[in-house]
TINU-211387 format. One record per residue (C-alpha): x negated, y, z. Coordinates in steps of 0.02 Angstrom, whole numbers, m for minus. Each point is the difference from the previous one (the first is absolute). Last residue first. Layout:
<kolnus>
      px      py      pz
       X       Y       Z
...
</kolnus>
This chain:
<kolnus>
      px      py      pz
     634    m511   m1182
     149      94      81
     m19     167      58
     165      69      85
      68     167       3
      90      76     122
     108     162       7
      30      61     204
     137     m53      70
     m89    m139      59
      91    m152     114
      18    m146    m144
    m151      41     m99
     m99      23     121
      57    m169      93
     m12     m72    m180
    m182      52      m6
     m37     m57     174
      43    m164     m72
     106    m153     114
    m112    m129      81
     134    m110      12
      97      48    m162
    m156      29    m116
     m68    m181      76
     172     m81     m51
      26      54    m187
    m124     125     m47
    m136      94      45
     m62     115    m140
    m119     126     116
      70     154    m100
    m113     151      11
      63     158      62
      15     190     m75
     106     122     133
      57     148     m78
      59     172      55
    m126      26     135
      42     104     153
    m157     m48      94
     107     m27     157
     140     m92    m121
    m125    m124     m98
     m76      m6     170
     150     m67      78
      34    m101    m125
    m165     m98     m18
      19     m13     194
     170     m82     m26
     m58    m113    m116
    m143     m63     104
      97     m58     150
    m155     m52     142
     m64     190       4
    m147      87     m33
     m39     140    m131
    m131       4    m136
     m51     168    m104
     m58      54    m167
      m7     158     m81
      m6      24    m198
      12     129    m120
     m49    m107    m156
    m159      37     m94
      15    m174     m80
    m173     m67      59
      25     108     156
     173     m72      47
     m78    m156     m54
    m136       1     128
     121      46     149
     146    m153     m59
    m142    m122       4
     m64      86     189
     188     m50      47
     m31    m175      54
    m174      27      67
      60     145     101
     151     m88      59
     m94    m148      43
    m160     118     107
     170      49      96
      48    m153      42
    m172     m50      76
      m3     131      93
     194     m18      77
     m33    m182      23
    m177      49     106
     102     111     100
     141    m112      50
    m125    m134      22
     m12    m131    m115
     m15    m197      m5
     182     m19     m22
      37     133    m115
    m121     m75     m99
     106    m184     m17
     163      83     m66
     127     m88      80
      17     103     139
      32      43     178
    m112     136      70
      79     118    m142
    m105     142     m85
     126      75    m132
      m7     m46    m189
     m90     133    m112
      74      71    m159
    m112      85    m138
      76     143    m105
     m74      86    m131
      85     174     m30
     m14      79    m177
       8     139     m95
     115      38    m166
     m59      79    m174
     144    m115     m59
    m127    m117    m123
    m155      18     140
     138     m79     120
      56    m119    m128
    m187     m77     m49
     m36       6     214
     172     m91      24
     m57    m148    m110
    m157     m13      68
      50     m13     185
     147    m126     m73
    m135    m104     m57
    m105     m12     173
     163      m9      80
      51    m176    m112
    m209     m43      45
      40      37     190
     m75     140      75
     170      29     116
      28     158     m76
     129     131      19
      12     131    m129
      97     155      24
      m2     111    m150
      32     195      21
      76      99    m162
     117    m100     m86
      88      90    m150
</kolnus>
């Protein structure tokens, strides 16, 4: 059925769950997996406080050394499971349409997210890069919801 998982993480606990949830049906469909970490873009204006005390360069490093703590979970349960498994992070300021993009590059058939559960006002003003997936993917997605 599904052959090629993509699953984006943001290391959250809901992502931490939907990581193990997607391992138990990727070793169930004989399928591999792609872990996905998304990076925001160096800007010199900012609310986030680190991007203000970085350079360029020193953003970008510490970034990276993110990603790979982020997705190092996803690594060692690949081999616990004995999962096919690469992992990967990407930058760009509109997460869902990175996850996308990948999901198409990588020519997955199924994207496997976790749910956030905003509701009400904050869901609608800081909107879910779940429902943007959801909303803009042609490609099957499932989402992992604690």
């Amino acid at each position: 059925m599904y052959k090629h998982i993509l699953l984006p993480t943001d290391g959250s606990s809901a992502s931490e769950a939907a990581v193990q949830a997607c391992f138990q049906l990727a070793r169930q469909l004989g399928a591999k997996v792609t872990g996905l970490h998304v990076l925001p873009e160096f800007h010199v204006f900012t609310y986030k406080t680190e991007m203000l005390e970085d350079t360029r360069a020193q953003f970008v490093k510490d970034s990276e050394e993110h990603a790979r703590k982020i997705l190092s979970p996803v690594e060692r349960l690949a081999q616990e499971t004995g999962v096919i498994c690469s992992t990967m992070h990407v930058v760009s300021d509109d997460p869902y349409e990175a996850i996308i993009q990948v999901a198409q590059d990588s020519q997955c058939d199924l994207i496997v997210m976790a749910s956030h559960g905003r509701k009400g006002v904050k869901g609608l003003l800081l909107g879910s890069e779940t429902q943007k997936v959801l909303t803009h993917s042609r490609i099957p997605v499932l989402v992992y919801r604690e």
